[in-house]
C-alpha positions in Angstrom: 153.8 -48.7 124.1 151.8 -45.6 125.6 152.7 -41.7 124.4 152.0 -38.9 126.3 149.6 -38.5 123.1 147.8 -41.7 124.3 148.1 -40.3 128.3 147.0 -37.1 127.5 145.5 -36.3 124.2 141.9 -35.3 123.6 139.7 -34.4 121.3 139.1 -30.3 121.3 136.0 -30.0 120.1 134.6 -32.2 123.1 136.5 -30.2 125.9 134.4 -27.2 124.2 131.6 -28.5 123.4 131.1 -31.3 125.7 130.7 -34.9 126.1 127.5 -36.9 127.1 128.2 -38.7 130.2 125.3 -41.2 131.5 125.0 -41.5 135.3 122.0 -44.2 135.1 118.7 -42.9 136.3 120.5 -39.7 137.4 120.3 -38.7 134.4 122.5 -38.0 131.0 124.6 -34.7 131.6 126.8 -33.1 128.8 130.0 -31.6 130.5 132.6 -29.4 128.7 136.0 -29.2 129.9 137.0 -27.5 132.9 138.6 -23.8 132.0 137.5 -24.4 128.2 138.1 -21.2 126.7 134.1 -20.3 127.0 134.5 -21.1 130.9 137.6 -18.5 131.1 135.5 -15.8 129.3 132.3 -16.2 131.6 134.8 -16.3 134.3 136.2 -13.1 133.1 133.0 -11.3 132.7 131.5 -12.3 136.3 135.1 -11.4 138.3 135.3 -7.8 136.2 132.7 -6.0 138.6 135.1 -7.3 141.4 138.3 -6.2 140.1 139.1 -3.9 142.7 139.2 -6.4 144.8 142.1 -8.3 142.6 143.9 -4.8 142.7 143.8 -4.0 146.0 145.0 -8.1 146.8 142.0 -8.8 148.9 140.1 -11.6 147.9 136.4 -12.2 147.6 134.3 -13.1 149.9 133.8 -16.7 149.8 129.9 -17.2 149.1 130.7 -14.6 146.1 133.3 -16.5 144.5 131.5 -19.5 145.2 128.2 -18.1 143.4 130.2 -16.8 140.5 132.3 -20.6 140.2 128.7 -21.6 140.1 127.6 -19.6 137.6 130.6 -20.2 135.3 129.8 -23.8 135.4 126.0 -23.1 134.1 126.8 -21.2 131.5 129.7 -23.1 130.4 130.7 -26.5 132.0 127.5 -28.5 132.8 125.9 -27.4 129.3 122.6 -29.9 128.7 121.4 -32.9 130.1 118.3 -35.2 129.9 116.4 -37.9 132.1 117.0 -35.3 134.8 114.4 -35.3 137.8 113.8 -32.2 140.4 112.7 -32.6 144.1 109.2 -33.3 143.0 110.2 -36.4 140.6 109.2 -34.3 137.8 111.3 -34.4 135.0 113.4 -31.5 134.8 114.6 -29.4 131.7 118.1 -28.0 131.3 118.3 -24.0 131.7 120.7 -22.0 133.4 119.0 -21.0 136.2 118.0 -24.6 136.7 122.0 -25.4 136.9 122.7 -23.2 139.2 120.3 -24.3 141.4 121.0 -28.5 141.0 125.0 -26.9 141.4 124.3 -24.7 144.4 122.3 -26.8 146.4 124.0 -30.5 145.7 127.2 -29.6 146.4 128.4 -33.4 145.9 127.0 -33.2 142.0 128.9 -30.0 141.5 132.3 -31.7 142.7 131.4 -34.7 140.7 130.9 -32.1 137.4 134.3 -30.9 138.3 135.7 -34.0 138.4 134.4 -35.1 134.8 135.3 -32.0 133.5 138.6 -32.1 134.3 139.1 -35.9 133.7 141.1 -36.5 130.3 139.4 -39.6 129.8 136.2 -37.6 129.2 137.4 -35.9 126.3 139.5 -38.7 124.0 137.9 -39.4 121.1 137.4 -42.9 121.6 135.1 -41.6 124.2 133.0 -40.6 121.5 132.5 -44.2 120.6 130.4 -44.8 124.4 128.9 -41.1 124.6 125.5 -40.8 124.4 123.5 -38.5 122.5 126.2 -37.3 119.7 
């Protein structure tokens, strides 16, 4: 018999701190949980300077909201990874900046990021059991 605590359950300290997932020779990436409470807060700090556009019920242009989703998910979705390669087939470290680019300019990875990160599957703690690098 399946719960909803089989269904949906998870494992909190994964959604914050994130799980390893292993994409082959992509690369290992660790992804936290999409809207994790770290992810609201950086969210809240990058919309404050554009609050008045919230007040006055206009929305932001699109390539700003876009750059500050992408930022978010730098600072606190797409949080490590390894085995990563750049243009140049040169390994390439994890740093924020170097998110944002790999999130700006693949826009393909950054909707499969999303996807993880809001997968429950991701987060159960038998997951732990097949991440890598915990």
């Amino acid at each position: 018999m399946t719960t909803l605590y089989d269904a949906f359950g998870t494992d909190a300290d994964l959604e914050a701190n994130g799980a390893w997932v292993d994409w082959g020779d992509l690369g290992k990436f660790k992804i936290a949980a999409w809207m994790n409470k770290h992810h609201q807060d950086v969210l809240a700090r990058l919309r404050k300077p554009y609050r008045s556009f919230e007040l006055s019920g206009r929305d932001l242009p699109s390539d700003k909201a876009e750059a500050i989703g992408i930022q978010a998910m730098a600072e606190a979705v797409l949080i490590d990874w390894s085995g990563v390669k750049g243009k140049d087939g040169a390994e390439l470290g994890y740093s924020i900046p170097a998110a944002i680019e790999l999130l700006t300019d693949l826009k393909r990875f950054r909707n499969q990021v999303v996807a993880v990160a809001t997968e429950a599957e991701t987060y159960r703690r038998q997951a732990l059991a097949s991440a890598v690098g915990n």
